[in-house]
N, C-alpha and C positions, 0 to 999 in steps of 0.2 A: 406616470404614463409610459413608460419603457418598456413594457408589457406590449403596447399597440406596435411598435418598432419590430419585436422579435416575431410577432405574426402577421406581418406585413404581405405576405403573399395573401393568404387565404381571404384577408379582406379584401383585395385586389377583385380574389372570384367573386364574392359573394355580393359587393354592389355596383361588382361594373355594370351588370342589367338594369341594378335601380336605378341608379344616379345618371345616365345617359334618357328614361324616361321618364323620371321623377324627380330630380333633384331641381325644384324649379324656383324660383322666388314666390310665395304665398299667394300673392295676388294671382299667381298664374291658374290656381288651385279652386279660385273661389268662384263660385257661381255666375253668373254674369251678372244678374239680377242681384246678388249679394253683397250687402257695403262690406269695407274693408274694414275690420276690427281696430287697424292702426290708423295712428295722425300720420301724417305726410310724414315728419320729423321721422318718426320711430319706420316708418314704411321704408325711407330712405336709409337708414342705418341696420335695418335688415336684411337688406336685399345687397348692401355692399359687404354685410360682415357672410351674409350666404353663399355670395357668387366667390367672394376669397376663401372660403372651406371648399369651396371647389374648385379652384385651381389649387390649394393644396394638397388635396388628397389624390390629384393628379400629377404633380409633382413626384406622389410617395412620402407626403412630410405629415404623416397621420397624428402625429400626438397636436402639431399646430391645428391640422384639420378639425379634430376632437374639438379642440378646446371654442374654435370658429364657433361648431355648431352647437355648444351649450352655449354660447353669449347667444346665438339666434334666438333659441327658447328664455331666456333670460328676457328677451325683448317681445318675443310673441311665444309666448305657451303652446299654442295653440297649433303650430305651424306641421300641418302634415307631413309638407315634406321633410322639414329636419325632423319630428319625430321618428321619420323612417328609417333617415340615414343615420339617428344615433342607437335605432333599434341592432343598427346592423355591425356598429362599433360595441353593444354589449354582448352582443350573439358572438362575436369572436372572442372578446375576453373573456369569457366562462358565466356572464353575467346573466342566466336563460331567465330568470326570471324579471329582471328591467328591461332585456330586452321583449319579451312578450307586453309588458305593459306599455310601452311606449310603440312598441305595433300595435296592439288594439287600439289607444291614443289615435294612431296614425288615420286608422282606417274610419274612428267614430269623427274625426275630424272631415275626413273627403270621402262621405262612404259611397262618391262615385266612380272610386279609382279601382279598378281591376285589378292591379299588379299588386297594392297593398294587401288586397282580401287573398290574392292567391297566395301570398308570402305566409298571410298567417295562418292558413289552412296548410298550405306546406309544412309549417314546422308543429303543429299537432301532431300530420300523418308522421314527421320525425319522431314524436316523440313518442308514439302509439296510442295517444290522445283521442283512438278516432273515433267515439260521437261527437268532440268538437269540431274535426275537419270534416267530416260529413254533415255540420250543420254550416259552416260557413262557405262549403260548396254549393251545398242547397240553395240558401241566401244567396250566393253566384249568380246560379240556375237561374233563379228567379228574377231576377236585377237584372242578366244581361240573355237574354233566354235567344240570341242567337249565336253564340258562343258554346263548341263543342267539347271546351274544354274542361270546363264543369263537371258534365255529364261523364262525362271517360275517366275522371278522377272518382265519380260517384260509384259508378260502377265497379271502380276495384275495390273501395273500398267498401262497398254491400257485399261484396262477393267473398272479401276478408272475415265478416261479421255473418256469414253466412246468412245473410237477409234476402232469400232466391228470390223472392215476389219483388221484393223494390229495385232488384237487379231489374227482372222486368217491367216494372215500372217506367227504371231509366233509359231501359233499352227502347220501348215504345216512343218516351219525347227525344230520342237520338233516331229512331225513323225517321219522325214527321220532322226533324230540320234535315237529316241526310238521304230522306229516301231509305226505300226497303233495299236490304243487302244481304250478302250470302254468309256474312262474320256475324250482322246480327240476326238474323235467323235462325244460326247454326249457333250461337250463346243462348237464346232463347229457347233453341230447344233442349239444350243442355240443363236450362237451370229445371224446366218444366221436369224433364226426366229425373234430377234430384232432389224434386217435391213430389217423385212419383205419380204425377200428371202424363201419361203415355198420351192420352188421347189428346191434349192441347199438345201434347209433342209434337206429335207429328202432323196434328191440323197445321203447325208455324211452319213444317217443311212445303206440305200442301199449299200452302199458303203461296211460297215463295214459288212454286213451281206454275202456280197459277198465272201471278204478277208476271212471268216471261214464262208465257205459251210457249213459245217456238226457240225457247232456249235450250238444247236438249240436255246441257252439262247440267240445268236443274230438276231436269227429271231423275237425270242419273243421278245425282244428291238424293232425292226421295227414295231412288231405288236402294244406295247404298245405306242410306239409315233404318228402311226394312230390313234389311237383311243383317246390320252389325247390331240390333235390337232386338231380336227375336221373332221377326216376320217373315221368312223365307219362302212363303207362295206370294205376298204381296209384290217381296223385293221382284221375282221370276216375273209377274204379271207386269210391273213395272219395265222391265227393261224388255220384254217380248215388245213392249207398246213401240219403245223408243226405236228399236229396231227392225219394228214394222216401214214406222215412216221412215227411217235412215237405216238401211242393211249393214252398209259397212260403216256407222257410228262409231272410232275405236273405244272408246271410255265404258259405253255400254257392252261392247266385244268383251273388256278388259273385266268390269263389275259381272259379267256370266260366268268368268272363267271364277272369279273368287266365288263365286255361287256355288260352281258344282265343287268344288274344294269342298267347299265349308260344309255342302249337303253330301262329304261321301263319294260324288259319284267321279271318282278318278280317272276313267275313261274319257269320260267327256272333258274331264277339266284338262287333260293331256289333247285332246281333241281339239278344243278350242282354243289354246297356247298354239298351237302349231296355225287356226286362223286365222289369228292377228298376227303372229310372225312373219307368218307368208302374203300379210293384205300390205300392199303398195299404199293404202292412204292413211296406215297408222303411223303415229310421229317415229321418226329415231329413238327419240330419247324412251320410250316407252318401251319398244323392242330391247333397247340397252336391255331398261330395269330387269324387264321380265329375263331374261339368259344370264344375269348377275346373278338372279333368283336360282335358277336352275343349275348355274355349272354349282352355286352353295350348296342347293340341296344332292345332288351328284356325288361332291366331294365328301359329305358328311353319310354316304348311304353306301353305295355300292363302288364310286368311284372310277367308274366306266366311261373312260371318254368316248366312246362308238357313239352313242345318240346325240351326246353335245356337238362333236363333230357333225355327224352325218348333218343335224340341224342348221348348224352354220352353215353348211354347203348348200342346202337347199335356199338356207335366204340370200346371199351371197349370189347366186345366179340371177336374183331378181335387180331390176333397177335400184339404187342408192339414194338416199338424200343427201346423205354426208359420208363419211370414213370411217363413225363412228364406232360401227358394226365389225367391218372388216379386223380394224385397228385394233376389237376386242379378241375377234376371232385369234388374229395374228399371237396375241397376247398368252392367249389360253393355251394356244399350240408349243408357244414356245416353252410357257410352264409345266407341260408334258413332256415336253424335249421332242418335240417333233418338227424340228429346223427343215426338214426338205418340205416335210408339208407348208411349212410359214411363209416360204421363199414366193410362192407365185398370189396368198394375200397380201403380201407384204408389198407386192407389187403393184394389187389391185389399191391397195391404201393410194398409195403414190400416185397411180392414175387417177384415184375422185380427189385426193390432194395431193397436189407436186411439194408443197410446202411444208408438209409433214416430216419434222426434221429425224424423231425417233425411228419411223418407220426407216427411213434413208441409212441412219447411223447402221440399224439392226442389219440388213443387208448389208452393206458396208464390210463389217465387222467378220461375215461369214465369208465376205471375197477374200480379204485381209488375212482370215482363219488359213485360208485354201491355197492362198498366196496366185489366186486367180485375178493376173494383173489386170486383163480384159475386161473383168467383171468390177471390177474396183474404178474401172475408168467410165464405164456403164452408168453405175450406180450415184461415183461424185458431178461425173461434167454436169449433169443437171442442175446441182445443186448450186453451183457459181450464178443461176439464174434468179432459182427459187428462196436460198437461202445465203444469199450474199454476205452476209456479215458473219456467219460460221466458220472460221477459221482451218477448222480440222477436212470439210471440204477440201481445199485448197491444200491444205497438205498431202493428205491420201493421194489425191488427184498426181499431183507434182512428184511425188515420189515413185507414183506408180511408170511415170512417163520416163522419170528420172531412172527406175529400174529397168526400161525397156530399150533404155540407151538414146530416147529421142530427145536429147536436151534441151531441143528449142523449143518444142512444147511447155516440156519441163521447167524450163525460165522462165515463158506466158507466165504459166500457171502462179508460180512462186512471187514474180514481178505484182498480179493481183493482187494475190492473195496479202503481203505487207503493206498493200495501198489500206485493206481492211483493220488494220491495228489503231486500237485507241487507247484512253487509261484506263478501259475496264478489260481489255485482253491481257489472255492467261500469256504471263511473262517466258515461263516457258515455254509455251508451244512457238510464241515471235522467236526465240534463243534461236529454237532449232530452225526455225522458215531460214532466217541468217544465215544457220549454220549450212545447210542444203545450199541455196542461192550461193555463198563462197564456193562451195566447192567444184558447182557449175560453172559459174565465172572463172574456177581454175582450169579446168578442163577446156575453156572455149580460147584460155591462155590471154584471158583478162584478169592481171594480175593486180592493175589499182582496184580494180569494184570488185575482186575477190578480198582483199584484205581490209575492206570497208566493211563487207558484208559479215567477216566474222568480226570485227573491231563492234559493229553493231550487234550481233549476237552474243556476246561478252559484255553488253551494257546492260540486257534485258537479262543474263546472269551468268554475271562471273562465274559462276562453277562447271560451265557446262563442257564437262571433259570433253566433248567430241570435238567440239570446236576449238579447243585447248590442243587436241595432239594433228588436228589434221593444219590447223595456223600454224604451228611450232616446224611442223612436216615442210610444210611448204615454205616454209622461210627459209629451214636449211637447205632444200634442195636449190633455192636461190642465193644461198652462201649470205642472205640478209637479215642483219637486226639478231643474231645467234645468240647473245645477251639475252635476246627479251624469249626468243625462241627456246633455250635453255631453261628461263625460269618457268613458263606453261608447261612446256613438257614435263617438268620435275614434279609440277602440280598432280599429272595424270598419272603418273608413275605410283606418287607415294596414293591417290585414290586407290587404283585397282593396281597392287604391283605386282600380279600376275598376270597380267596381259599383256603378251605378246605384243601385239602392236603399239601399242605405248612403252613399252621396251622397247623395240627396234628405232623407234621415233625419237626416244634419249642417245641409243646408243648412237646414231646416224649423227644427231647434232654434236656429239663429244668429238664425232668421228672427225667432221667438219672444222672445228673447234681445234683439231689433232691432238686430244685428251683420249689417244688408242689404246693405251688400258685400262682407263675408265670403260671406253667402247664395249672395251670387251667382256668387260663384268657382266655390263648389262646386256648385250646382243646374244648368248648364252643364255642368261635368267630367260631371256624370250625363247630361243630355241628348247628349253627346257619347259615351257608354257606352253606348246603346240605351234609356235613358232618354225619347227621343222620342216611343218606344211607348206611353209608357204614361200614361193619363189623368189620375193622380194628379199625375205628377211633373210633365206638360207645365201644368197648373193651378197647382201651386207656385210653377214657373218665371214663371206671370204674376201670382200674389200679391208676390213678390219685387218686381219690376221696378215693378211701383206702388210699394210703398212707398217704390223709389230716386227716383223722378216720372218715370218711364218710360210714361205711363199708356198712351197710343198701344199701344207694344209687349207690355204687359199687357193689355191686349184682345183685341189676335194672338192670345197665347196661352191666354188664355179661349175663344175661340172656336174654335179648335184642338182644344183640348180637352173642348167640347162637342159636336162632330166625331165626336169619336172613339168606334169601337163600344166598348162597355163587357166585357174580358176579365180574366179571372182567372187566364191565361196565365205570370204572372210570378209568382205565388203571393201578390198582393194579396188582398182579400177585395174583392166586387162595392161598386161604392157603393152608399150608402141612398138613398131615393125624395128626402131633405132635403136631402143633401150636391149630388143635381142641380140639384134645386129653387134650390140655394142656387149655383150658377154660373150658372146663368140670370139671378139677380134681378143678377148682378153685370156681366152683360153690356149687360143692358138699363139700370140704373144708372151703369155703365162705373166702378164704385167698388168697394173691395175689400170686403168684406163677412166680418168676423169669423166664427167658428162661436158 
């Protein structure tokens, strides 16, 4: 029995459904009216040896289970329900042929159990057995004739056996329990049409169109099956009707336009595409299909956006139900590459929804492109309302404030924006908020919440050079923690060891450190980087060079650097009115002058 152990799961499936509504003790099985085959005696030791095969094969201890329910049989033969449940221990072991006998057992035992008879008509259709499951569905049918499930197993399986009449057969006793409907009507008239019965074809659509008068979506079914059947004056007389009594119908709008398609007359069919585009009580979704339809066929013809375009423009001026339109239009434009045209739907999205996060990004992106701070503050502030838990909002937003030198906005924003951080936010984009948020707080000359901020941007990821050389920065210019200052900077160095600025940011902390010809390896490697440019570095470069007694050449570069126009080009911050003040007194001095 070690066999039942190793397929242990699949039994699991395959009687959790039985055994929770079958697995009952005998008597529970039997008739009311029907004496009980057993003595008390043996009644009593069936039903305790039944109920313990059932808590063990709840447990998972199926070879005890097993062995349970053959003592059960052992005492009553006879017993539907352990017949079922030992049908369903040979079904798993490869046993198909005990296990079918001891189902048919099962069911010639209780043949008022439902579940038994569908079991073994299921495992016929398994086996492709199927005039036996279609006769013990039948037998179903019969037995429990309000019961739809029968019926719906009969029917695929006529429909496999290509037996089209008994398909409709079973489709008629699946009306009269379920009412006439548009699934069986429309199978009905299928099967008719593949017995080449046109005319009871289409009487079962007439039919149905009849049974709901005033329904006009089944008129337009009669219409559309004239016309994809080879009826093309009926389908036309058809939907003229529907049209008659509802003008702006869309579905019968929609089945005209496939009308004049299919009959040729291109004009009209481009004629009346343009009527339901332009008609206010056709759905969205509808207009989508139809312009999905047209920019494909477009793309695949002449490839001429003028009409798609001019077309969206015209629907676009009418009232909206949703964005859905716009948000295609916007789409199509921008796969033209026609971004100034997208810019004012793009808008229009945003106005029928504020909530439209792609429409916001896409704008976004083109202020960001432009470096149009204004527009970039435009386009995010909204978004802190509408899509709050968006991260990159709040970024953009924050930086843009942050480049426009209004910090305190700038710290709003950023202060937000890490309130929004959870375990599914991108760890990088939290590094940088950190790293941004530090550097503001250094700037407002809060120096505990700036080195929290980058210490926190360094959790969410250690590697993040920026935040690596502007902490390293700022520690040495406070002559603090130059250890720990010295090892992050060395990190950024060896990353990019052509940037300038993380050169000047070693060489500054060596400088600090008074490792001055180390300094000067590296304050060089920068000025040789593009480092030349820049006023900070070119002033380091001649604090260095004094301390080596270079003094000469550290005036050069003093005066160089008070030369130079003052840029925030490289993403320094401007100097202070003190820090000038304070290269002056050192040129006039010609001595190097601490801060």
């Amino acid at each position: 029995m070690k066999q039942i152990i190793v397929i242990i799961g699949l039994l699991s499936i395959l009687t959790a459904c039985g055994s929770s509504r079958k697995s009952l003790p005998a008597t529970q099985n039997l008739p009311v009216t029907e004496k009980d085959p057993l003595t008390y005696e043996q009644r009593r030791k069936y039903d305790y040896y039944f109920l313990e095969a059932v808590r063990m094969k709840q447990k998972g201890e199926y070879d005890a289970a097993f062995e349970l329910y053959r003592h059960c049989l052992d005492i009553y033969p006879g017993s539907a329900a352990t017949l079922y449940e030992i049908s369903q221990f040979y079904m798993v072991l490869g046993q198909e042929e005990k296990s079918e006998q001891a189902l048919k057992q099962a069911v010639r035992s209780d043949e008022s159990n439902f579940w038994y008879k569908q079991t073994l008509a299921a495992y016929y259709q398994s086996k492709r057995d199927l005039p036996k499951a279609i006769a013990v569905y039948e037998d179903m049918a019969h037995q429990f004739p309000s019961r739809l499930e029968p019926l719906m197993a009969l029917i695929e399986l006529y429909n496999q056996t290509k037996s089209y009449q008994e398909v409709i057969k079973t489709l008629n006793r699946l009306e009269e329990l379920d009412g006439k409907s548009e699934q069986i009507s429309m199978e009905k008239f299928r099967m008719y049409l593949l017995m080449n019965n046109q005319e009871q074809a289409f009487q079962e659509i007439e039919s149905l169109s009849k049974e709901y008068p005033y329904d006009m979506r089944y008129k337009t079914i009669l219409g559309d099956v004239y016309l994809n059947n080879g009826h093309p004056q009926e389908a036309y007389d058809t939907y003229q009707k529907i049209l008659k009594e509802e003008p702006g119908y869309a579905p019968a709008l929609l089945s005209m336009a496939s009308y004049y398609q299919k009959t040729g007359q291109d004009s009209l069919y481009h004629v009346q595409l343009d009527t339901i585009l332009l008609n206010e009580d056709v759905e969205s979704a509808t207009k989508m299909d139809i312009m999905r339809q047209l920019i494909v066929q477009s793309e695949q013809t002449t490839k001429d956006s003028t009409q798609i375009v001019s077309l969206f423009n015209e629907i676009l001026k009418r009232p909206q139900q949703n964005a859905d339109l716009a948000m295609l239009c916007a789409q199509y434009l921008i796969t033209k590459r026609m971004e100034k045209e997208s810019v004012p739907v793009l808008h229009q999205v945003l106005a029928l929804d504020p909530e439209n996060k792609p429409a916001r990004l896409q704008l976004l992106s083109y202020a960001i492109r432009d470096n149009n701070l204004d527009e970039v503050i435009k386009v995010a502030s909204p978004a802190l309302e509408y899509n709050p838990d968006a991260m990159e909002f709040y970024y953009y937003l924050g930086l843009a404030y942050y480049q426009k030198e209004d910090t305190d906005k700038a710290l709003d924003v950023f202060q937000k924006g890490v309130k929004q951080v959870n375990a599914k936010s991108d760890k990088a984009i939290v590094s940088d908020f950190y790293a941004i948020l530090g550097d503001i707080y250094n700037i407002k000359e809060m120096k505990a919440e700036a080195y929290a901020a980058y210490d926190s941007s360094l959790v969410y990821n250690p590697n993040n050079i920026a935040t690596l050389n502007n902490y390293a920065y700022y520690l040495s210019v406070e002559r603090k923690h130059l250890d720990k200052a010295e090892e992050m900077s060395y990190r950024t160095v060896k990353a990019e060891p052509e940037n300038a600025t993380y050169l000047d940011t070693y060489a500054w902390i060596l400088f600090e450190k008074e490792r001055y010809t180390e300094a000067r390896i590296y304050i060089e490697q920068a000025l040789k980087n593009g480092g030349d440019s820049s006023r900070v570095i070119v002033e380091h470069c001649g604090d260095i060079y004094y301390k080596l007694g270079e003094k000469e050449k550290a005036l050069e570069y003093w005066k160089k650097a008070d030369g130079m126009e003052v840029s925030t080009d490289d993403g320094s911050t401007p100097p202070t009115e003190a820090e000038i003040k304070r290269l002056k007194r050192k040129i006039a001095l010609k001595r190097y002058i601490a801060e």
